[in-house]
ZAMARGU-4260 file (C-alpha; in steps of 0.2 Angstrom, whole numbers, plus 5000, padded with zeros to 4 digits):
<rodrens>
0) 5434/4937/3988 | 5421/4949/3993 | 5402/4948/3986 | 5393/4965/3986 | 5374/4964/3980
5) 5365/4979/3976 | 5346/4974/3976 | 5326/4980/3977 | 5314/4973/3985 | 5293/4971/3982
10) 5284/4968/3997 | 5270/4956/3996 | 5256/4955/4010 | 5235/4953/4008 | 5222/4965/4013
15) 5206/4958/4017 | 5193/4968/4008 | 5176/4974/4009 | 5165/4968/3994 | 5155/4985/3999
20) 5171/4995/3996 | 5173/4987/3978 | 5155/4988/3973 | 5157/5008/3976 | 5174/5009/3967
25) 5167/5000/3954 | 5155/5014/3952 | 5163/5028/3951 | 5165/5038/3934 | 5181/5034/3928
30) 5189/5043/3912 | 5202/5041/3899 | 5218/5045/3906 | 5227/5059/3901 | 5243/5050/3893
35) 5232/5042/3881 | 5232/5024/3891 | 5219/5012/3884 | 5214/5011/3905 | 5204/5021/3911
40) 5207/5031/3929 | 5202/5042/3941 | 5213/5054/3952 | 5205/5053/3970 | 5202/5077/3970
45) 5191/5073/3984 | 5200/5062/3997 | 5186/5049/3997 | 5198/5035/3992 | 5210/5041/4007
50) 5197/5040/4019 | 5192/5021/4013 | 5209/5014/4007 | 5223/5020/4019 | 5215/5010/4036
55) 5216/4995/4025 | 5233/4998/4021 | 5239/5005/4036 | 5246/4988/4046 | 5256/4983/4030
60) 5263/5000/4029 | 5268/5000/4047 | 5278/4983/4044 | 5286/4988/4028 | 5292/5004/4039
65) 5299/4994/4052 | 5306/4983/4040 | 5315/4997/4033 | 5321/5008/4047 | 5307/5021/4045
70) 5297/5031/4057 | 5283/5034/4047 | 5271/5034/4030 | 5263/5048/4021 | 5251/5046/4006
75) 5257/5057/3992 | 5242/5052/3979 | 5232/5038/3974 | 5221/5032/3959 | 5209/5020/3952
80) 5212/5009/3935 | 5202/4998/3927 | 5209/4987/3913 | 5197/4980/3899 | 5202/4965/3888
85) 5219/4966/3881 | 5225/4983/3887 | 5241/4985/3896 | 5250/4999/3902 | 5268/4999/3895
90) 5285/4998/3905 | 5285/5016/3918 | 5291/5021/3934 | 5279/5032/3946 | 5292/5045/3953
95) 5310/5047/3950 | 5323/5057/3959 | 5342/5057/3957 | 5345/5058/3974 | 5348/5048/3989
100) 5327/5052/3993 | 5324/5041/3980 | 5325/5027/3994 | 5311/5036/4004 | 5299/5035/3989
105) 5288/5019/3987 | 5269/5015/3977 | 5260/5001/3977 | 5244/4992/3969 | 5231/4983/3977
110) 5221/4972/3968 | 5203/4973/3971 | 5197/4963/3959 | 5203/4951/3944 | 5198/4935/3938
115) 5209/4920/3932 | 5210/4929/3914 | 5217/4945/3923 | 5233/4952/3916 | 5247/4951/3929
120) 5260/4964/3934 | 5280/4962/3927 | 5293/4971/3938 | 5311/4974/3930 | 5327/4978/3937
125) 5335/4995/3938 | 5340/5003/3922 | 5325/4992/3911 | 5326/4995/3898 | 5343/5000/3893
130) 5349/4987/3905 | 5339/4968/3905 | 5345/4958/3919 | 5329/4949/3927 | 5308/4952/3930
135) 5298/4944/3943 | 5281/4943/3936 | 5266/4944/3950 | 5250/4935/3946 | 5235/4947/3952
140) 5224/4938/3967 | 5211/4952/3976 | 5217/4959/3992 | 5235/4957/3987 | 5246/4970/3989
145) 5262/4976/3980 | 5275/4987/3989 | 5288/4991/3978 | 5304/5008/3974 | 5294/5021/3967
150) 5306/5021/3950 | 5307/5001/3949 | 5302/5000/3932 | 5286/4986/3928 | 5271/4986/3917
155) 5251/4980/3919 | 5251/4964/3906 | 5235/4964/3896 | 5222/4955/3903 | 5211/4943/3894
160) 5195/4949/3905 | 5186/4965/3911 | 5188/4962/3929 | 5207/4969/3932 | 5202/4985/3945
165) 5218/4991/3955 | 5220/5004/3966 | 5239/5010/3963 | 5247/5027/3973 | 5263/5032/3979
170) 5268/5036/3998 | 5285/5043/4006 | 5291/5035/4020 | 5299/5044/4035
</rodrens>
């Protein structure tokens, strides 16, 4: 008898951060998002976040292409969220295709800060919710990075602290 297994992956690393870095992110203006999530977020309109975030990501990236037979990584977008005691951000995908291009499309979240009381980050299989077959919860530590199918379905679990700040974005890889 033959086995086949159709599976995703989420690819872990750390990021050493620069406090300096955090202390600017933690001042920027955010705003209620436009979806009506109790988070509050900021789309990065003037690159600045690029600029800062993408040579600390770069090396992980560079790994993860290797790891999966790509040339290259483009940054399509990227964004701030802060998460305040007890708000979550439901069960979503970032972007979704019906094509074989959908294997191409990957985000991620960096955790830039968090505290013990920090609410964690629950991935699902393919086809949650009409489908339930396992999760893999990841516990939020700073500098840890998440790499994961752009339409892998997870959710932010509410945090029991204010001091959940993410910086989440979706890339193509080449």
């Amino acid at each position: 008898m033959k086995r086949l297994n159709l599976t995703q992956s989420i690819f872990v690393d750390n990021v050493k951060i620069n406090k300096s870095l955090i202390n600017i992110i933690k001042k920027m203006e955010l705003k209620k998002s436009e979806d009506g999530l109790e988070s509050s977020y900021i789309k990065d309109n003037n690159h600045y976040l690029f600029e800062k975030i993408i040579p600390l990501l770069s090396s992980s990236f560079e790994r993860i292409c290797k790891e999966l037979n790509f040339n290259s990584v483009t940054f399509v977008d990227l964004w701030v969220q802060k998460y305040n005691v007890a708000v979550n951000h439901d069960v979503h995908t970032h972007k979704v295709v019906n094509d074989i291009s959908a294997n191409k499309l990957y985000s991620f979240i960096l955790y830039l800060d968090c505290g013990l009381k920090s609410g964690g980050t629950t991935f699902f299989n393919l086809g949650y919710p009409y489908c339930f077959l396992n999760q893999i919860n990841v516990k939020p530590e700073v500098g840890k990075l998440l790499v994961f199918l752009s339409c892998l379905p997870h959710t932010a679990n509410p945090s029991k602290d204010n001091k959940k700040l993410i910086v989440s974005g979706n890339i193509e890889f080449k």
